[in-house]
C-alpha positions in Angstrom: -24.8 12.4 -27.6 -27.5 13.2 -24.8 -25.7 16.2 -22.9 -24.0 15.7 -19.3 -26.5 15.0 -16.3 -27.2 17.5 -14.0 -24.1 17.3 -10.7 -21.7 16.3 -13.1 -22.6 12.3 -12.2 -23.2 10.7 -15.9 -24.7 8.1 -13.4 -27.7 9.7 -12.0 -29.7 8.8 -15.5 -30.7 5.7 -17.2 -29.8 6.4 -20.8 -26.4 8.0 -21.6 -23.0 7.2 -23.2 -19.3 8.4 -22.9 -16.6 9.1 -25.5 -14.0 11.0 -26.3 -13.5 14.1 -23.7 -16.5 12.7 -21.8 -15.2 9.2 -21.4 -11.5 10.7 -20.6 -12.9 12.8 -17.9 -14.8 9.8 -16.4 -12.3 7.5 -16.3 -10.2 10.1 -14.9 -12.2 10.4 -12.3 -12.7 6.6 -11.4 -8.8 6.2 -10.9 -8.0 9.4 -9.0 -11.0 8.6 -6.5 -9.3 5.5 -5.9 -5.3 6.7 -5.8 -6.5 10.0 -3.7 -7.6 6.8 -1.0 -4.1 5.6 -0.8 -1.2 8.4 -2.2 -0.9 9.6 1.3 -0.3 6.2 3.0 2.6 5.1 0.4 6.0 4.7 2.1 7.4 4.2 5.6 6.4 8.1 6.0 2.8 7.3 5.0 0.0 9.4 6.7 -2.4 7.1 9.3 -6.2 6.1 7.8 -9.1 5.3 10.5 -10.6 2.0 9.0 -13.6 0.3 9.8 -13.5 -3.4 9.4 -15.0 -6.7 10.3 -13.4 -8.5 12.4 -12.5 -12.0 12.9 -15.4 -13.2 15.1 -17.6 -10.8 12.6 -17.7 -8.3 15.2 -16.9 -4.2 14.5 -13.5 -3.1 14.1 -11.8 0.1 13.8 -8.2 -0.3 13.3 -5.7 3.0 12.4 -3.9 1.4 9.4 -1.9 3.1 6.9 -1.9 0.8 4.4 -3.6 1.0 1.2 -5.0 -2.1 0.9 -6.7 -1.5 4.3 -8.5 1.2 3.8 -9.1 -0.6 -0.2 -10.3 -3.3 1.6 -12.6 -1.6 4.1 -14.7 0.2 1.2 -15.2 -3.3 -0.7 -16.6 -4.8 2.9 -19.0 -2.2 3.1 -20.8 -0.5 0.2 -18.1 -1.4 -2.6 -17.2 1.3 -5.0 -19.9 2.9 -7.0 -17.9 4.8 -9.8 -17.4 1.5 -12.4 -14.1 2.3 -12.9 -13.4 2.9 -9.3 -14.5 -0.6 -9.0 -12.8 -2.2 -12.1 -9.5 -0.8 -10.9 -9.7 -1.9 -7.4 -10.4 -5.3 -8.4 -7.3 -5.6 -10.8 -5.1 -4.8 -8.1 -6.8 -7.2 -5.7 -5.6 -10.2 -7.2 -1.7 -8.2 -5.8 -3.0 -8.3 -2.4 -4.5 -11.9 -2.6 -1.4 -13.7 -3.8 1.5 -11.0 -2.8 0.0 -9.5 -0.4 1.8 -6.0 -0.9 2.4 -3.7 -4.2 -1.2 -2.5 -4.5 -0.5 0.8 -3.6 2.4 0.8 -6.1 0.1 -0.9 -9.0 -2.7 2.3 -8.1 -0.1 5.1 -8.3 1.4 3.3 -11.6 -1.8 3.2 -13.0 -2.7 6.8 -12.6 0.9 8.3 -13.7 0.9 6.3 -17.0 -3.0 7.0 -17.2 -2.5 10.7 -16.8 0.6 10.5 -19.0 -0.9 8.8 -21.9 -4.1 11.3 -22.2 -1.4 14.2 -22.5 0.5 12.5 -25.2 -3.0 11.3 -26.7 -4.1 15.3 -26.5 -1.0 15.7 -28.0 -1.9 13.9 -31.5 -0.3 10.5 -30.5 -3.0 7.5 -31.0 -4.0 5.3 -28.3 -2.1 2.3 -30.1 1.0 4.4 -30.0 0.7 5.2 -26.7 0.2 1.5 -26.0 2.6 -0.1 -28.4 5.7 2.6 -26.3 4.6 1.4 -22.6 4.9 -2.5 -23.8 8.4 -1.5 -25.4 9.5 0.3 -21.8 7.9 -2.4 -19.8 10.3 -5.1 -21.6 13.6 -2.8 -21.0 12.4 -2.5 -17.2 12.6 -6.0 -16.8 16.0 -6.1 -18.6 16.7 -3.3 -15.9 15.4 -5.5 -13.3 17.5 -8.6 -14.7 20.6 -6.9 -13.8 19.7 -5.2 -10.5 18.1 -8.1 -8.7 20.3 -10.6 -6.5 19.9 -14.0 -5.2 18.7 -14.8 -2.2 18.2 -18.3 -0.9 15.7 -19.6 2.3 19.3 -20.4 4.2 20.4 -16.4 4.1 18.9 -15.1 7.2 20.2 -11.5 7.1 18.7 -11.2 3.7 15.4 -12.6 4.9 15.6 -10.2 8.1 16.2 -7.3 5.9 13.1 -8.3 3.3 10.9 -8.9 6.8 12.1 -5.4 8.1 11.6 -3.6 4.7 7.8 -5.1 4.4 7.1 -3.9 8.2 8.8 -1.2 8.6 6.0 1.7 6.5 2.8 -0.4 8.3 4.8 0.1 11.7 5.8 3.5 11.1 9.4 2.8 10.4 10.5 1.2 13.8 10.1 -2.8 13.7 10.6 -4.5 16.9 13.3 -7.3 16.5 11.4 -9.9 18.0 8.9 -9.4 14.7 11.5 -10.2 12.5 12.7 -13.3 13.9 9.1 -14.5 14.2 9.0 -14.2 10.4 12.2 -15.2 9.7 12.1 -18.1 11.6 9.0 -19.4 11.0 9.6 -19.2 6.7 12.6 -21.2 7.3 11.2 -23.6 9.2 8.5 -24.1 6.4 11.3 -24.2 3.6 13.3 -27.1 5.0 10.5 -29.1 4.8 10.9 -29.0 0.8 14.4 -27.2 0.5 12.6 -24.1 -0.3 10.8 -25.1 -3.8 7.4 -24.3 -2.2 6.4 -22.6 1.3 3.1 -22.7 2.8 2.6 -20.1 4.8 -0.7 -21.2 5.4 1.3 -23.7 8.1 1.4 -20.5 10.2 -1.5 -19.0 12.5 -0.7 -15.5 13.6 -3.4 -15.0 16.9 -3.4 -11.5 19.1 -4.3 -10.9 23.3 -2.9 -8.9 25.6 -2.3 -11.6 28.1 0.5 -13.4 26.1 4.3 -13.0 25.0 5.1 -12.0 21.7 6.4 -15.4 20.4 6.8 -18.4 17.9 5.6 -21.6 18.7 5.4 -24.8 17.0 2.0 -26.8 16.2 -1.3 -25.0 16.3 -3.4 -22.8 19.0 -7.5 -23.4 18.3 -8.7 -20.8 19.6 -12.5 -21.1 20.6 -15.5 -18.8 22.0 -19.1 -18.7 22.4 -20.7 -18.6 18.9 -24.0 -15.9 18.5 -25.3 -18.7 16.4 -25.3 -21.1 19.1 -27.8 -18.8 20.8 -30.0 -19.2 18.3 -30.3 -22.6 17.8 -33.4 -24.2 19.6 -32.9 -27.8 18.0 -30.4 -29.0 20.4 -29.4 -29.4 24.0 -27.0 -26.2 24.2 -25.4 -25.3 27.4 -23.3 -22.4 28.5 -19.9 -22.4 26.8 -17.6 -24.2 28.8 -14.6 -21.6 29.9 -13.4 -25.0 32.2 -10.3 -25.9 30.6 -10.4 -29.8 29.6 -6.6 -30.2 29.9 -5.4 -27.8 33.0 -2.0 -30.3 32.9 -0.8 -31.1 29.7 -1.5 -34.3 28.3 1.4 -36.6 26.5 2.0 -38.5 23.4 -2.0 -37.9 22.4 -3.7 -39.3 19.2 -6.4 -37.9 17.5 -9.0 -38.1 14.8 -10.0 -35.5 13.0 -13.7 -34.6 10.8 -14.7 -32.1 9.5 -18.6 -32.6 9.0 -21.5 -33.1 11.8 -21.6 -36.4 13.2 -25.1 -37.6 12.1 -26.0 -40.6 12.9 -29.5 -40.4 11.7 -28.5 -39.8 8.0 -27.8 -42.9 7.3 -29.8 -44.8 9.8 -32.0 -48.1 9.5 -34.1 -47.4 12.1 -31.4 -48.6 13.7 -32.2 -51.9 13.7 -36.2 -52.1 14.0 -36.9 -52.4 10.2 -35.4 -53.9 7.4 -36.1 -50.5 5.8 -34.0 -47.4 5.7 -34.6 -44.2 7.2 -36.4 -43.1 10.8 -40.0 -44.4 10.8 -41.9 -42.8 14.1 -45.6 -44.0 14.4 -46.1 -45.4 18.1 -45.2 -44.7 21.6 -43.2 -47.9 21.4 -41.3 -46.9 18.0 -40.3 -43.8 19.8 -38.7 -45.6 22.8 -37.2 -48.1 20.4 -35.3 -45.6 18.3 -34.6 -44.1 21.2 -32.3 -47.3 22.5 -31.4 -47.6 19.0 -29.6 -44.2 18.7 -28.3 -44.0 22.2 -26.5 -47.2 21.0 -25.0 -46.3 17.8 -23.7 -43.4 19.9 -22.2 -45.7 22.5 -21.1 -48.1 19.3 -19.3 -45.6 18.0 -17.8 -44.2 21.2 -17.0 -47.4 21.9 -15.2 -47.9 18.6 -13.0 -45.0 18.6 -12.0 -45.8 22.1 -10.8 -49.0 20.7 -8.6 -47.6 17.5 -6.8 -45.4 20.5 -8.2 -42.2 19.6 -7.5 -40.0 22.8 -9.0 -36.8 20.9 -12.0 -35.9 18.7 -11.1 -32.9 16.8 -14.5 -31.4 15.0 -14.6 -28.6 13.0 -18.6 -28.4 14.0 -19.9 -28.4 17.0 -20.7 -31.9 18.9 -23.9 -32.5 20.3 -23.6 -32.5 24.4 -25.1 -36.3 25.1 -22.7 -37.6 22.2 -19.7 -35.5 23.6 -20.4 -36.9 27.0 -20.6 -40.3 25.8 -17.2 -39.5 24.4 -16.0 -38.7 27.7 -17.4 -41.7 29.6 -15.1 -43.9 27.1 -11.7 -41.8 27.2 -12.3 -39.4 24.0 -12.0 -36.0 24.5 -13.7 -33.8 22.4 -12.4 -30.4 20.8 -15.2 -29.1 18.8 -15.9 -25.6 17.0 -12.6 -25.8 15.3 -14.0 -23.4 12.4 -13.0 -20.3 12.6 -10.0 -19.7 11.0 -11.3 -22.8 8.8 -7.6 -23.2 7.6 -6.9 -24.7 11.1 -8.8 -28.3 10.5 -5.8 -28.2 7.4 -3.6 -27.2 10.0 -3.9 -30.0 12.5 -3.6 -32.5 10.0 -0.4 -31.4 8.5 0.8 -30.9 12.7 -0.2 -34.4 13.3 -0.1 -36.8 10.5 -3.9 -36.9 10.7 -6.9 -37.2 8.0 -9.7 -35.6 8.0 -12.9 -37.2 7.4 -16.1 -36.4 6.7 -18.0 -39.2 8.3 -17.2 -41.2 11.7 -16.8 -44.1 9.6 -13.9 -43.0 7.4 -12.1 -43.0 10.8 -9.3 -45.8 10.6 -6.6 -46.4 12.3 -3.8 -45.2 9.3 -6.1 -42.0 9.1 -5.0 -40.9 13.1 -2.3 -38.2 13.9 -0.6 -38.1 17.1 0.5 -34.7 18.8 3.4 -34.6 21.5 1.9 -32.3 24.0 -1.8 -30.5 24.3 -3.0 -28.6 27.1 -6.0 -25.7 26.7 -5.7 -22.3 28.8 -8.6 -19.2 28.6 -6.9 -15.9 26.9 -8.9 -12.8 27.1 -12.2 -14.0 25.9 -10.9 -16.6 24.3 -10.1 -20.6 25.1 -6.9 -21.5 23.5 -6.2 -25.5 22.7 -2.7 -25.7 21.7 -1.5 -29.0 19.9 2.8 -29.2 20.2 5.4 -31.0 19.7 4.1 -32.4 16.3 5.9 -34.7 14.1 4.7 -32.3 10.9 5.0 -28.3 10.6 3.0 -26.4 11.6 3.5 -23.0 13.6 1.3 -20.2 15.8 2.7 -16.6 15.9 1.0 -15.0 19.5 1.3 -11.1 19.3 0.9 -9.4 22.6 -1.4 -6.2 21.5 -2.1 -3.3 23.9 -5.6 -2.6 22.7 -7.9 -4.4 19.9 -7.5 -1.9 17.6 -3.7 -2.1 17.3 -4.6 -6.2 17.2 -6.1 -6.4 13.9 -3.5 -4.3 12.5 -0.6 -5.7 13.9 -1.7 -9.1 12.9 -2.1 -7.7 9.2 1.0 -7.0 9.3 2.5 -10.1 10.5 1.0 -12.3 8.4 1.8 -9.6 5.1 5.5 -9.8 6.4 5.0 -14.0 6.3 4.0 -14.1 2.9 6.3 -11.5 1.1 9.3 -13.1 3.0 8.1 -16.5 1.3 8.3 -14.7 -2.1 11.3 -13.9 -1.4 12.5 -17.1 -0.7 11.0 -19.1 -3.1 11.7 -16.4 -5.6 14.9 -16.6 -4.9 15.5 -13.1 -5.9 15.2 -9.4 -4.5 15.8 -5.7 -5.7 16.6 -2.5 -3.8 13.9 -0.5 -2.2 13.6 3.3 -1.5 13.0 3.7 -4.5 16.1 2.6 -6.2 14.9 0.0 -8.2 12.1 2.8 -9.8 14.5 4.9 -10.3 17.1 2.6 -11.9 14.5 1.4 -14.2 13.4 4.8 -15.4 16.8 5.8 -16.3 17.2 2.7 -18.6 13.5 3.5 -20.2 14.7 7.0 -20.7 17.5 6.4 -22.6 16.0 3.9 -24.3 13.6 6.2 -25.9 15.9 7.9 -28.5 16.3 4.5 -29.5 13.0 3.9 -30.2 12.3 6.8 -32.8 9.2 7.8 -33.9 5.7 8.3 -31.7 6.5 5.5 -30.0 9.8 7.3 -28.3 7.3 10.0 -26.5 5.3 7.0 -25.0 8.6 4.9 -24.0 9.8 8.2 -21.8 6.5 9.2 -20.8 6.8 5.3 -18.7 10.0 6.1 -17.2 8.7 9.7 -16.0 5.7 8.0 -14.1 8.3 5.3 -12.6 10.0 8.5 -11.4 6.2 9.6 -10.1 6.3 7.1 -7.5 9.5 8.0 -6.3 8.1 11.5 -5.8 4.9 10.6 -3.9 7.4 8.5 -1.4 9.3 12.2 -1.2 6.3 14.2 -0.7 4.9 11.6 1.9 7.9 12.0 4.2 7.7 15.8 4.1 10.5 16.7 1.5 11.0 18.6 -1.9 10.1 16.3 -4.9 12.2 18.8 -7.4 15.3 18.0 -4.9 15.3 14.5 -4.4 14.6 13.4 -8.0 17.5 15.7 -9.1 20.0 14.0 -6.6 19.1 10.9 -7.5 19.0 11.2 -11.1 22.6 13.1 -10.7 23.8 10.1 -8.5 22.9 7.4 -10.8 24.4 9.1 -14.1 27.6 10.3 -12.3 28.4 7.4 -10.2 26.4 4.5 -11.7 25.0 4.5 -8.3 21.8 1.8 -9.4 20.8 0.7 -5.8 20.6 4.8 -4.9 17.1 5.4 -3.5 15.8 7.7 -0.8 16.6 8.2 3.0 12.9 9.0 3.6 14.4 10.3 7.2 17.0 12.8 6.1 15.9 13.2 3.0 19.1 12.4 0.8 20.3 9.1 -0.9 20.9 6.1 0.4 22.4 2.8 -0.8 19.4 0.5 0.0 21.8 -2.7 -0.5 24.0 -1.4 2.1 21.0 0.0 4.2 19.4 -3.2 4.4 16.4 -1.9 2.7 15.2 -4.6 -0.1 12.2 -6.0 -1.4 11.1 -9.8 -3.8 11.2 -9.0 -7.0 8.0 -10.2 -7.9 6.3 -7.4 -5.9 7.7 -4.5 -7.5 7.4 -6.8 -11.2 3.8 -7.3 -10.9 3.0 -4.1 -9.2 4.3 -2.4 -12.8 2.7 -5.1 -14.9 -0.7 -4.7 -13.1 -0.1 -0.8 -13.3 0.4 -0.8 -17.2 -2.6 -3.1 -18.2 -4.7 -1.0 -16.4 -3.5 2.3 -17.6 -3.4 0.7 -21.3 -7.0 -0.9 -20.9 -8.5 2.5 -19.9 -6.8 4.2 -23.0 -7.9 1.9 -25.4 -11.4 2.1 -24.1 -13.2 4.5 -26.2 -16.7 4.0 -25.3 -19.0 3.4 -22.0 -22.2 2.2 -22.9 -25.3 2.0 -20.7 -27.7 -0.6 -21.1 -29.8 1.4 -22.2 -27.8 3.4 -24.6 -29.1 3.5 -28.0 -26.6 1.5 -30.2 -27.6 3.2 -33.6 -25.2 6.4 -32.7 -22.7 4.4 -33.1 -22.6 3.2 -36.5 -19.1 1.8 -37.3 -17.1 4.2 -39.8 -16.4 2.8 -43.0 -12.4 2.9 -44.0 -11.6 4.0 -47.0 -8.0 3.3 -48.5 
């Protein structure tokens, strides 16, 4: 085996490979470069982290977040993760993020304790299949654990909902969550779970939008919210015009129906010469052609002006931008226009589920049974923003407006708005939740533990070695909030044997136990499910790996060893 590269970085040459003590080392490294990121920001005592992100207009933001996935996040924007198995392990827990949007943190800080734990047993004399075979064994008693622990919770139960809200908030706000955030949340998931009695919740029905000029509040139907575009700037093939700040409806406009597409309106695309030619496309060789198509295109403009005017429509909604003369001509016949609906894209989705609408791609897919109608519009500036809102829909649809002191406390606040909107929907759908502060860790490692004398054999070390690193992240959640791990894992171990106390977790203020049913302070199942399962297939994927190969490694070194029986 070539020897280690100079700085320690096995990296830094083009022809190497790992095993044994080199490859543990190595992957050692990966994860703890990756878990020394987050440890600090874990709990409702978790240390702050000064992020640079990109915003929502792609413009530079630096938000003070202490959440994991944040600062996780942040890195992958910019220059990714060069260690590979940095970068293997941060992409595992993404897919937590993506679809739970919280746990990642957990699933890092499980991968690491049961990492760490099954190289000392391994250094021990246990196999890597023994270690392996004993976490699958303590992962199927957890969720026996988590069987009895967990309680229903139906879309109805507001308190519980509050309490899941509250508990999701509460470390990204520092512990103190404002009431009126709550109730946003709250309210808004019910809302969405009447519509289909709580079997499925979109939560993509609700926009969450930030300024300092509004009230902190719910609304139904959607806010589009609109600016100048830098790539407008930039485009020299059409008539552009400083964006228009004039608001189109200054009084709200009633009982409104609208189209909806999605695509530019070309009416060249499909032209036949608009009517000079029997053959298809744009055929320009004269003075005279040039006047002629001309005419011809002004009036397929005015044609199909004229045509939307006469199915009704009272609003063009466009997710592109629509060209000035064709927009005007729009006007002249009673059709407003409200273009650059792309960024969020979800919002074209939006509108239609608001207002019964379809959206098309070309002008003519626009029928009559494909138009929506919308109760109330009216369009207002905020900040440096215009804001079209669409009410008083027949469908659901909702926009959550944050009022945010500063931009950097937007982006984060909004983060954590929309987290609270989708773990809340879990919840709800799920229809079950477990204690927090801990409790449900700890719980779980008690029944692993005494599950390992069960076990017998070198499986037995492994089965307990997954309840200690359960009991790990219960300790970082201590040391976080500035008390002695020794302390608090010996109350609550003592609690839980001598009063069967299973919800018993952690008063991260005081530092002493705390019933987190009775404190309010609960969590979906699935998050703290998945956050272990995603923990244990990494740890076991990285001990079973006994080899890194370059591509440039030479393969004859490792010439498979014969078995003999």
């Amino acid at each position: 085996m070539p020897s280690e590269p100079p700085n320690s970085d096995p990296l830094s040459t083009s022809d190497f490979s790992l095993r044994d003590e080199e490859l543990q080392r190595f992957i050692q490294q990966g994860v703890d470069s990756v878990a020394s990121l987050v440890k600090t920001t874990y709990g409702p005592r978790g240390m702050d982290k000064l992020v640079e992100l990109t915003g929502s207009k792609n413009e530079r933001v630096f938000e003070v977040t202490n959440s994991g996935t944040a600062v996780l996040d942040a890195i992958q924007r910019g220059d990714g993760f060069s260690h590979p198995i940095a970068a293997i392990l941060v992409d595992a827990v993404d897919t937590i993020n993506r679809d739970l949007h919280d746990g990642s943190t957990a699933a890092i800080l499980l991968t690491q304790a049961l990492l760490d734990r099954g190289y000392e047993l391994i250094d021990e004399g246990l196999t890597p299949t023994d270690v392996v075979v004993g976490y699958a064994l303590a992962a199927e008693e957890l969720g026996q654990a988590f069987d009895e622990l967990a309680r229903p919770v139906t879309y109805e139960e507001t308190n519980r909902l509050e309490q899941v809200a509250r508990t999701t908030m509460g470390p990204r706000l520092g512990g103190e969550v404002a009431d009126s955030y709550v109730e946003i949340v709250v309210d808004a998931i019910q809302g969405l779970a009447a519509e289909t009695d709580g079997s499925w919740i979109d939560t993509k029905q609700v926009k969450v939008v930030t300024d300092p000029g509004v009230e902190t509040g719910l609304h139904d139907g959607v806010i589009v919210t609109r600016w100048p575009r830098g790539a407008e700037a930039s485009d020299s093939d059409r008539s552009l015009v400083e964006f228009d700040w004039d608001s189109q409806f200054p009084d709200p406009v009633q009982n409104v129906t609208v189209a909806i597409i999605d695509s530019e309106i070309d009416l060249e695309e499909t032209s036949t010469n608009f009517g000079a030619g029997n053959y298809s496309g744009v055929h320009i060789d004269s003075v005279d052609s040039l006047e002629r198509y001309r005419e011809g295109f002004e009036a397929e403009q005015r044609k199909l002006a004229e045509r939307l005017a006469s199915l009704g429509v009272d609003i063009l909604i466009s997710q592109v931008r629509v060209d000035d003369d064709l927009a005007h001509l729009f006007n002249e016949v009673g059709v407003d226009v409200v273009d650059r609906v792309e960024t969020p894209e979800a919002d074209i989705d939006r509108l239609a589920n608001a207002t019964g609408a379809t959206v098309v791609s070309v002008p003519d897919s626009i029928t009559a049974e494909r138009l929506g109608t919308a109760g109330r519009v009216y369009e207002h500036t905020a900040t440096d923003e215009k804001w079209t809102r669409f009410t008083r829909c027949d469908g659901t649809a909702y926009t959550v407006t944050l009022r945010t002191p500063t931009e950097h406390n937007a982006e984060h606040l909004l983060n954590v708005v929309e987290d609270a909107l989708e773990v809340t929907a879990i919840a709800a759908m799920d229809e079950q939740v477990l204690p927090g502060a801990g409790a449900a860790q700890m719980t779980a490692a008690g029944a692993v533990t005494d599950l390992a004398p069960s076990v017998g054999g070198r499986e037995a070390l492994a089965v307990a070695a997954f309840g200690a690193a359960l009991e790990d992240t219960v300790r970082t959640l201590a040391r976080n909030a500035g008390h002695d791990t020794i302390d608090v894992i010996s109350e609550l171990r003592s609690v839980r044997a001598n009063d069967g106390g299973e919800s018993i977790g952690l008063n991260v203020t005081t530092g002493e136990y705390v019933d987190a049913w009775e404190a309010g302070i609960i969590e979906p199942r699935r998050v703290l499910s998945q956050a272990v399962e995603t923990g244990r297939t990494n740890a076991t994927t990285f001990l079973a790996t006994d080899a890194f190969l370059h591509p440039n490694t030479d393969l004859s070194q490792f010439t498979p060893k014969t078995e003999h029986r």
